[in-house]
ZAVEXGU-951408 format. One record per residue (C-alpha): residue number from 1; residue in one letter; z, x, y. Coordinates in steps of 0.25 Angstrom, whole numbers. Each point is the difference from the previous one (the first is absolute). Layout:
R  seq  type     c3     c1     c2
R  NUM     A      Z      X      Y
...
END
This chain:
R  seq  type     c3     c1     c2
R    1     X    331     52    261
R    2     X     10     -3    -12
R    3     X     -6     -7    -13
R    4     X      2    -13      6
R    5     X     -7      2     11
R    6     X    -12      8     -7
R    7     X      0    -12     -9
R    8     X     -3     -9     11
R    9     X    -10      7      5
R   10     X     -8      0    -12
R   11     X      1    -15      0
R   12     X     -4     -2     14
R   13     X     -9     13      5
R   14     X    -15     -4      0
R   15     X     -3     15     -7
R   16     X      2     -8    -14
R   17     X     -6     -8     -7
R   18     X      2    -14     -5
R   19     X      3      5    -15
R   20     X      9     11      4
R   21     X      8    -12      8
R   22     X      2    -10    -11
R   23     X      4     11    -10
R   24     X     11      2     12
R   25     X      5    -13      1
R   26     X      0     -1    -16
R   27     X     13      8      2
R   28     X      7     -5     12
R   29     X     11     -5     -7
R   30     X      3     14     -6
R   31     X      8      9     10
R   32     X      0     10    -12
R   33     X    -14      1     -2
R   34     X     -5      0     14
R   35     X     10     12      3
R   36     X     -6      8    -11
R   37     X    -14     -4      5
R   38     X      4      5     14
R   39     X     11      8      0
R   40     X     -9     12      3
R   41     X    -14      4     -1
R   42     X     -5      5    -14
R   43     X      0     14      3
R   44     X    -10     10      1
R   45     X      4     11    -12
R   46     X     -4     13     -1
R   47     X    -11     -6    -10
R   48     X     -3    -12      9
R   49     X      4    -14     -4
R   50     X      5     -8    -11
R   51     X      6    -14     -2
R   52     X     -1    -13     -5
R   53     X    -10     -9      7
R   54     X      3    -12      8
R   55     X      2     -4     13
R   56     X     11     10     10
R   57     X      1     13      6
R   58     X      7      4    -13
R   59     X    -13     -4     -8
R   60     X    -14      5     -4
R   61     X     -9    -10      8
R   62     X    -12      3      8
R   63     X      7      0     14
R   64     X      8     12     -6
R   65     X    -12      5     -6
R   66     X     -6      1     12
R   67     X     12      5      8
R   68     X      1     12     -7
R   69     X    -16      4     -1
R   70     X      1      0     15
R   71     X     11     11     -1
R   72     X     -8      6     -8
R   73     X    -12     -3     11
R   74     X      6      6     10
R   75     X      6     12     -8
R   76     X    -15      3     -5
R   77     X     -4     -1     16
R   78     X     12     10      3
R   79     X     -8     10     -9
R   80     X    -13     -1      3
R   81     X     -4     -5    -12
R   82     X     -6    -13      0
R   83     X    -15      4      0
R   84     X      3      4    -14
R   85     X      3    -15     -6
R   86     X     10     -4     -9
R   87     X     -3     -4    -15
R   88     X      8    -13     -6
R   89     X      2     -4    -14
R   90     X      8    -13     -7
R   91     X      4     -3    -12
R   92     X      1    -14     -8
R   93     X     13     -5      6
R   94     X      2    -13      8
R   95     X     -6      1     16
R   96     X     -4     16     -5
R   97     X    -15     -5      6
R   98     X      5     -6     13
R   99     X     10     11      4
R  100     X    -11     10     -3
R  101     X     -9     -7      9
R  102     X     10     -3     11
R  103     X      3     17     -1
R  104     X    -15      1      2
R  105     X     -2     -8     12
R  106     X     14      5      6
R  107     X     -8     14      0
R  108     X    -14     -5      4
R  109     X      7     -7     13
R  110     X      4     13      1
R  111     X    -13      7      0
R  112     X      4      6    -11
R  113     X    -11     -1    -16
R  114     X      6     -7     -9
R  115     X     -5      3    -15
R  116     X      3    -10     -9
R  117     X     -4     -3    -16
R  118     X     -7    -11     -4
R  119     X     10     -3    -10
R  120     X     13      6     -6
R  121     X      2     14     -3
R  122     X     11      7     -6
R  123     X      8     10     11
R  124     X     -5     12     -5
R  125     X    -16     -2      4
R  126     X      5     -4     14
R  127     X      7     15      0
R  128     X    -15      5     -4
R  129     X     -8     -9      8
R  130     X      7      2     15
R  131     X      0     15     -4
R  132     X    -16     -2     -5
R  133     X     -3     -9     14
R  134     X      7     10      9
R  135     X     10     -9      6
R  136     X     12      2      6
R  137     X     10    -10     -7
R  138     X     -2     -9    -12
R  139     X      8    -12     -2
R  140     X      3     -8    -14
R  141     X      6    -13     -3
R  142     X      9     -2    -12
R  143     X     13      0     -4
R  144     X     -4      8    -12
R  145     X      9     -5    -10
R  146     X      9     -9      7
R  147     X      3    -16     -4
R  148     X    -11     -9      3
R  149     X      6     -5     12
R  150     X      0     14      7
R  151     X    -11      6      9
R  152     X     -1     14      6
R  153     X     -8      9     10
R  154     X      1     15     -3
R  155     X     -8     11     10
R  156     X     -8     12     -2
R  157     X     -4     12      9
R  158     X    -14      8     -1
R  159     X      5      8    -10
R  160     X      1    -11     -9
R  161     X     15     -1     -3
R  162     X      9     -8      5
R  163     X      8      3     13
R  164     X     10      8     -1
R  165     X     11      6      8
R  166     X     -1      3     13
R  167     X    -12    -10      0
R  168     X      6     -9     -6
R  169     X     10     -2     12
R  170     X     -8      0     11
R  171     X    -10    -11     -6
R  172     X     13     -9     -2
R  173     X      3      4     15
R  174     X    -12     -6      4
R  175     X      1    -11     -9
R  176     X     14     -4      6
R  177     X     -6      1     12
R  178     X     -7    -13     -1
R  179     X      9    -11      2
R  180     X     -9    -10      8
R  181     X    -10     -7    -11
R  182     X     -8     -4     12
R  183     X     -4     15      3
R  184     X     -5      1    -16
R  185     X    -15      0      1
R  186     X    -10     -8     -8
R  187     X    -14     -4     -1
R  188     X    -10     -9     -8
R  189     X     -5      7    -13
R  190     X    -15     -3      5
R  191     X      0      6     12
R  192     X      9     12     -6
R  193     X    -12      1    -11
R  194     X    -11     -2     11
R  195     X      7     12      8
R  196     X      1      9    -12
R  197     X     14      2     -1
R  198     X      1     -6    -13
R  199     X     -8      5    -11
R  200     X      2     -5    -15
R  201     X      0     11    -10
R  202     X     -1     -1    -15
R  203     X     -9      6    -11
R  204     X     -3     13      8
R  205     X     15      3      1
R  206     X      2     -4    -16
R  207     X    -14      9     -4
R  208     X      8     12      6
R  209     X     13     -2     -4
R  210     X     -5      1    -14
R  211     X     -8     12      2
R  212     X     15      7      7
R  213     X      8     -5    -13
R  214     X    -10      4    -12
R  215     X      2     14      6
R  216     X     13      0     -5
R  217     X     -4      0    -15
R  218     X      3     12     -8
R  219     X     -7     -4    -13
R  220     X    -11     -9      0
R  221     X     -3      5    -14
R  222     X     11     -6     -5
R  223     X     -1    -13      5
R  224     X    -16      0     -4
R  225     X      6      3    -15
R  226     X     11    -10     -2
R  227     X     -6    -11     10
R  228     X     -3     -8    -12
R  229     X     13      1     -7
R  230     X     11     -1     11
R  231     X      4    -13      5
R  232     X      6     -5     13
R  233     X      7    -14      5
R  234     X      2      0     16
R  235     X      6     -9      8
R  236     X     -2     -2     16
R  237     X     12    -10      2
R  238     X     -9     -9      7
R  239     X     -3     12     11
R  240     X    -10      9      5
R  241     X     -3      9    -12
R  242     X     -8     -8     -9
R  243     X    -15      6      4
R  244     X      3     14      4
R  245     X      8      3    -13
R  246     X    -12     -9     -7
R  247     X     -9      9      7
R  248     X      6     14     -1
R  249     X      2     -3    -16
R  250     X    -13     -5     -3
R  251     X     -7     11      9
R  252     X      9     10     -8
R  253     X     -7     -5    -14
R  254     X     13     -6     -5
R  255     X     -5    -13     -8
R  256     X     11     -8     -5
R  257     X      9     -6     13
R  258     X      7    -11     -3
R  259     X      4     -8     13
R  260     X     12     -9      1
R  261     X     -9    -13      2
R  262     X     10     -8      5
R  263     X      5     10     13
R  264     X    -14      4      2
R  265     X     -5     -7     10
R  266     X     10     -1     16
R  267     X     10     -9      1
R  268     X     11      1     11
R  269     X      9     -6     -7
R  270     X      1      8    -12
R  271     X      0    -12     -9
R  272     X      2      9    -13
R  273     X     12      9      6
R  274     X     12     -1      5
R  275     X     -1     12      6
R  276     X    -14      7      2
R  277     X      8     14     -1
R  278     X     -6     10    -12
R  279     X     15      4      0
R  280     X      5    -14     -7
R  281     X     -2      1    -14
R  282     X     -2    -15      1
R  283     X    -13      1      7
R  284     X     -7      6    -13
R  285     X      3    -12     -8
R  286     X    -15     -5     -1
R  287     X     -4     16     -1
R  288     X      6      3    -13
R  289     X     -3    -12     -5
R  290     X    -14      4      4
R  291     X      2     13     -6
R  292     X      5     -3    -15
R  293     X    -11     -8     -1
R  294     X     -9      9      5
R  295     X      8     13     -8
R  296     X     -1      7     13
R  297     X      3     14      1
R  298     X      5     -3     15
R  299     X      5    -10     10
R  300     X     -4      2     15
R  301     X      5    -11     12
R  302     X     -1      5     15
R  303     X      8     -8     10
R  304     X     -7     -9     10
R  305     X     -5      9     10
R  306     X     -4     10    -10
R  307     X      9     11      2
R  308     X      9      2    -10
R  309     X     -2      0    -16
R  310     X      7     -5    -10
R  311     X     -4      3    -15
R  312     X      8     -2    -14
R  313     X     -7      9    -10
R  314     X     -1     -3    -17
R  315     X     10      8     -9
R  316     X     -8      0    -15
R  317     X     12      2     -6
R  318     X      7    -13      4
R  319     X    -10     -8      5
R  320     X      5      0     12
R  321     X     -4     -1     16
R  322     X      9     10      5
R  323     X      3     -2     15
R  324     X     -3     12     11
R  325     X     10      2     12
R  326     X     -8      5     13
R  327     X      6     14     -3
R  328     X     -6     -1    -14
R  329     X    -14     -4      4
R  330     X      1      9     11
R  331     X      3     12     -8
R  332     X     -8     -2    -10
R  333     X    -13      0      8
R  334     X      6     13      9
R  335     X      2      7    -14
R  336     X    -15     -4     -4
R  337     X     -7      4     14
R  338     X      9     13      2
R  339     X     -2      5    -17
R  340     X    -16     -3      1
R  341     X     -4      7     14
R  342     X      8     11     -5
R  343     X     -7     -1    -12
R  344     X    -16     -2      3
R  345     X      4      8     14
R  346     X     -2    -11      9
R  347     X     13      2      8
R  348     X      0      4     13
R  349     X      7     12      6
R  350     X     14     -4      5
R  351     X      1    -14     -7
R  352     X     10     -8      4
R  353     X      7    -13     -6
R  354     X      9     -6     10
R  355     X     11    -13     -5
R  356     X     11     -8      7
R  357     X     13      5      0
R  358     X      4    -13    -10
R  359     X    -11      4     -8
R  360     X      2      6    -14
R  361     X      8     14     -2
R  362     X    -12      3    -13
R  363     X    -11      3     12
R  364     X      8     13      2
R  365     X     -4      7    -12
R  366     X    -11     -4     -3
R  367     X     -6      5     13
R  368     X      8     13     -2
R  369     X     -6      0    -14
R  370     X    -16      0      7
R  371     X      3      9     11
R  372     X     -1    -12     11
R  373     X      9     -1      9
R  374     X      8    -12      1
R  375     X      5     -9     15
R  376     X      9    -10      3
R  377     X     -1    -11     10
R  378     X      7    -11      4
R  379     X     -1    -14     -7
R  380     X    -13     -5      5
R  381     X    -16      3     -3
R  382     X      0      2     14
R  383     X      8     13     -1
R  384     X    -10      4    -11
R  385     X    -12     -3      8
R  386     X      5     10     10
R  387     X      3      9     -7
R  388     X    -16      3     -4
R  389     X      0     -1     15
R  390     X      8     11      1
R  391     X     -9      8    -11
R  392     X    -13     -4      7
R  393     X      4      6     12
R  394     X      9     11     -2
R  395     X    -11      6    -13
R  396     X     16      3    -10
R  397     X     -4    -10    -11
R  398     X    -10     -9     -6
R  399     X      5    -11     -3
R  400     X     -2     -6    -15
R  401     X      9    -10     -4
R  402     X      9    -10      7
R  403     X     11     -8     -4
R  404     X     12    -10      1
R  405     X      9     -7     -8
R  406     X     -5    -14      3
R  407     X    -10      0     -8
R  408     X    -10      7     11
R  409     X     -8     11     -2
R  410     X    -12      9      7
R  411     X    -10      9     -8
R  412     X     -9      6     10
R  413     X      0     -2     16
R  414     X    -10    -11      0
R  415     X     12    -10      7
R  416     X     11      5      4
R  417     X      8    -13     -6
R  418     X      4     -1    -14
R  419     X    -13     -8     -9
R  420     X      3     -5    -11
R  421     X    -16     -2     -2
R  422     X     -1     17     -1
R  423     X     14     -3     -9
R  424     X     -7     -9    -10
R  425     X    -11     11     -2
R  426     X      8     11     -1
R  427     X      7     -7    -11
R  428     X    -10     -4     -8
R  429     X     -6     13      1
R  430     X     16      6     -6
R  431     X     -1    -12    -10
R  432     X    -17      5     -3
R  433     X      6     14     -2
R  434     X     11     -3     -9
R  435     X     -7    -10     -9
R  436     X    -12     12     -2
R  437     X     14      8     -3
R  438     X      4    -10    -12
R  439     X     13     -5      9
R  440     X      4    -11     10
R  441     X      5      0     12
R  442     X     14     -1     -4
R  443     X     -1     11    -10
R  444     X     -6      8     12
R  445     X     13     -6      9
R  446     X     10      5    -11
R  447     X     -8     16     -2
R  448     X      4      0     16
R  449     X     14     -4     -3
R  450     X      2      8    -10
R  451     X     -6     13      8
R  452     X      6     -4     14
R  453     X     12     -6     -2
R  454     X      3    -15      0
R  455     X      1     -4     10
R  456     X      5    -15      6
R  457     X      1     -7     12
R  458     X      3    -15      5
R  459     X      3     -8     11
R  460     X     10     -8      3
R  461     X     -4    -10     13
R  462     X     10    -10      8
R  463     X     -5    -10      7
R  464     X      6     -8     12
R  465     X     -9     -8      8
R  466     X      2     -4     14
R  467     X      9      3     12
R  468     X     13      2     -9
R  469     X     -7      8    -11
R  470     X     -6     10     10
R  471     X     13      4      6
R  472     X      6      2    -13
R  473     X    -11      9     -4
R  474     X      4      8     12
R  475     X     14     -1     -4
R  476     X     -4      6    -13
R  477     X     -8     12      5
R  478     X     11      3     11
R  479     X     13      0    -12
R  480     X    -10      9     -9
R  481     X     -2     11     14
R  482     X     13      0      3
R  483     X      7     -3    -13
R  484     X     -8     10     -8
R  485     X      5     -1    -16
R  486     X      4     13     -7
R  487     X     -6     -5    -13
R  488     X     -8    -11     -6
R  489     X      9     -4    -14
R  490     X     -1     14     -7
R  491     X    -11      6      8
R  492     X      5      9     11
R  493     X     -8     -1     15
R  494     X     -4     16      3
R  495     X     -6     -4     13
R  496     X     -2    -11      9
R  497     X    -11     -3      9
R  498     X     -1     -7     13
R  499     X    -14     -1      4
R  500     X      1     -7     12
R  501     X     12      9      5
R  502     X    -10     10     -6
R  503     X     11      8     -8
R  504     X      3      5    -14
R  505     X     14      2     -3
R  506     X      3      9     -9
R  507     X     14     -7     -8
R  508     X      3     13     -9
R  509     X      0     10     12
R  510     X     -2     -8     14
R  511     X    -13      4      3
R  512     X     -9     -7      9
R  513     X    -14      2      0
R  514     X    -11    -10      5
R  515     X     -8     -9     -9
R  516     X    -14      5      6
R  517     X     -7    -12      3
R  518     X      0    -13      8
R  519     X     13     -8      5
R  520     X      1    -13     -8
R  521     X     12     -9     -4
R  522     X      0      6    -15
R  523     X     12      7     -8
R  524     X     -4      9    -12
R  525     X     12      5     -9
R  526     X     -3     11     -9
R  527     X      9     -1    -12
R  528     X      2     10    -12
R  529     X     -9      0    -13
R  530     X    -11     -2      7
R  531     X      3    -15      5
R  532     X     -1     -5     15
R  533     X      2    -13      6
R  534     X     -6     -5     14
R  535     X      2    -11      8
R  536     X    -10     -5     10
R  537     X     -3    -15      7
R  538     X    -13     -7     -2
R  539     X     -8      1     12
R  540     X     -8    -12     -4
R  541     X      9     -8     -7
R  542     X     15     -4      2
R  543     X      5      8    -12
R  544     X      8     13     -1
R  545     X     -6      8    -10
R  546     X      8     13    -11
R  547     X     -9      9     -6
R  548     X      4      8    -12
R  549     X     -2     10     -9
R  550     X      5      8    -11
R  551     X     -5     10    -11
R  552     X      3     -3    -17
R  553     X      0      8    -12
R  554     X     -9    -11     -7
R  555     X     -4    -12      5
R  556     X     10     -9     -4
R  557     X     11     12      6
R  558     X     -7     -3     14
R  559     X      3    -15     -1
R  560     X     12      2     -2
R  561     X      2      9     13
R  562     X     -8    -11      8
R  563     X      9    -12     -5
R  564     X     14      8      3
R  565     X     -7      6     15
R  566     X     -5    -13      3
R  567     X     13     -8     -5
R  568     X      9     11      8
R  569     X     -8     -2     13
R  570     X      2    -17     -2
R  571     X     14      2     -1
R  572     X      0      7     12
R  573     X     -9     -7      9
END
């Protein structure tokens, strides 16, 4: 059927309901908007589903909802593994509730468990909790930090990462196989319950998942001796990281945690954000207003589904709150965990500490510096998650500390997400460790910069909604591979790397080589002076993203190589 024709369908098929119907008719003078409704189907990613909710095939609603649970159904079935169950968590989002309970019913008309919190929780715990359950997939509805208008549905496997290649593909075959809505299954929620196959989980989950993260505390003696002294402001944006970082905190003896009272409590519409990202400077308004009048020596937010962390930390010389990139936060907790196992001989044989290839070029010698050896991955937590996969099952390394760019990162292998609830105490335990020291944070931050190098990275994003816009970021991506440049302004490109022809080519000598890990649609330039620059589209959003990085003499030397890189790559984009 073309759009017109799915349209009508909609409006007339008994399948939907009387709301879905009035919504459509709401837009029947609107060729535009019903074409981008149901131009296609909202596809089925390698991370599952995300877009904004309404009424369409190109839409989060519960009809798609439940289409793509019974792909997942029937991929589950394929494998033998619906005995096992499948755990489901939400956050605070608009229809997060519903499109977890239609997921649940979706698999229990399947014969298939459904495990399902009795309210929201962040996306790490339900990496711990199907992992903990034993169940064959796990299934989370957010669009972690997306507008309030979005929705999304990412999957997990039994290890507990998300799905990844070549998994990832036949899950979305068997999704794309579905394209009757009268073959989805369904069923009552009480005769589901009354048959066991949904079983709501809670407290028992939350009581483990805190045992599994205190072990990742290096130094409980320093916290027990500035617990009275160090202070704290944290903000959930509205999400699901309110009680566990509450919990974690207090349990850890920390006494003085200031909350932002007014994004404490869920809202899905993020009435005090414009954008519920810990990325947007913006979104730390009422925080640092918190924070100078608190005089707190840290500022922490974590996104709405509680995977990433933001923080700003105080510099005592300017009375300042000095703003952390993702890379920053990341190393500086890296730096912390690697320096004390080494020290109190807590670290495992063979550690590993494992990052994206747009992650931060500074991870490099510090690994070097402690002996452990250092992986990359492509963009993605997944990739990450796999690689402790890999570890487990092959006996190489241990796995120590994880991390991305985006503000995620993993201490430990309790989830196989990023968790940013693990992120918060980890910090606080570098901030405990640096106040009993006589320094800050930022103080620590610049000791880093001054031993590793300083190093800086930033994103430039485009963004092209709709039919028109995905083409051009096509068109982009296709100029870039075939158009390689020779140089970025006064930085020469030494290789370039193809990752979805899976070459590296070698612009000196000619040399090709391949890159060593999956296909993907990403290019990666290497450039002299140790900068790079990567160019990769947004596999949840309808952006085309440019990584960078460079290395300075000083700090303010790095800037100015991040501005000219960044200005170089504008002019020719």
């Amino acid at each position: 059927m073309n759009y017109k024709e799915e349209y009508n369908f909609w409006l007339t098929d008994d399948y939907f309901d009387e709301a879905t119907k009035e919504e459509l008719k709401s837009i029947s003078g609107d060729e535009k908007e019903i074409e981008e409704r149901f131009y296609k189907e909202l596809e089925f990613g390698t991370g599952g589903l995300r877009g904004v909710i309404g009424a369409g095939t190109n839409r989060m609603n519960i009809y798609t909802v439940r289409k793509a649970t019974q792909g997942l159904a029937n991929y589950i079935i394929s494998k033998n593994g619906q005995n096992k169950g499948v755990a489901i968590a939400y956050d605070s989002r608009r229809m997060s509730p519903e499109f977890a309970d239609e997921a649940a019913l979706c698999l229990a008309a399947n014969g298939i468990k459904a495990y399902v919190f009795d309210e929201l929780r962040p996306t790490p715990e339900l990496s711990f909790a199907l992992r903990t359950l034993g169940c064959i997939s796990g299934i989370v509805v957010t669009a972690s930090h997306n507008p309030p208008e979005y929705n999304g549905y990412k999957v997990y496997w039994e290890d507990g990462a998300q799905v990844s290649t070549p998994m990832d593909g036949e899950i979305i075959a068997e999704v794309n196989k579905v394209t009757d809505y009268h073959t989805v299954k369904t069923m009552p929620k009480d005769e589901a319950m009354s048959k066991g196959l949904y079983q709501v989980i809670g407290k028992e989950i939350d009581d483990k998942y805190m045992v599994e993260l205190k072990k990742q505390i290096v130094h409980p003696d320093v916290i027990a001796k500035v617990a009275e002294d160090i202070k704290i402001v944290y903000t959930p944006f509205h999400g699901t990281g309110n009680k566990p970082v509450r919990r974690i905190l207090s349990e850890l003896g920390f006494k003085n945690v200031y909350v932002v009272p007014e994004q404490e409590l869920p809202d899905p519409d993020f009435t005090t954000l414009e954008y519920p990202n810990p990325e947007d400077p913006k979104a730390f308004t009422l925080a640092l207003k918190l924070a100078k009048e608190k005089n707190a020596d840290i500022v922490l937010a974590t996104d709405p589904d509680a995977d990433r962390l933001g923080i700003y930390a105080l510099d005592t010389k300017s009375g300042e709150y000095i703003p952390f990139t993702g890379n920053m936060s990341g190393m500086l907790i890296a730096e912390y965990i690697l320096r004390e196992r080494r020290a109190t001989g807590t670290m495992p044989v063979n550690p590993a500490l494992v990052k994206t290839i747009v992650t931060t070029n500074m991870a490099d010698p510090i690994a070097a510096k402690y002996d452990v050896k250092l992986f990359e991955v492509l963009t993605g937590f997944k990739y990450i998650g796999n690689e402790i996969k890999k570890f487990e099952r092959s006996g190489s390394n241990n796995y120590v500390f994880g991390l991305e760019e985006s503000y995620g990162c993993l201490a430990g292998t309790h989830a196989r997400d990023k968790d940013a609830i693990v992120a918060v105490m980890c910090l606080c335990e570098v901030a405990a460790w640096c106040k009993a020291n006589g320094k800050t944070v930022w103080d620590q931050m610049l000791e880093m910069y001054a031993e590793y190098g300083y190093y800086k990275e930033d994103l430039y994003t485009i963004t092209l909604k709709g039919i028109e816009g995905s083409q051009k970021i096509s068109e982009i991506m296709e100029n870039l591979r075939k158009n390689p440049p020779k140089n970025f302004g006064d930085l020469k490109v030494l290789k370039f790397r193809d990752y979805e022809k899976d070459v590296i080519t070698d612009l000196q000598t000619g040399a090709v080589s391949s890159t060593g890990l999956p296909k993907s649609n990403v290019l990666y330039f290497d450039l002299d002076n140790d900068s790079w620059c990567c160019a990769r589209p947004s596999g949840t959003e309808p952006k085309i993203k440019f990584y960078m990085g460079v290395k300075g003499d000083n700090i303010e030397d790095a800037a100015l190589k991040n501005q000219k890189l960044t200005e170089a790559l504008k002019s020719y984009i």
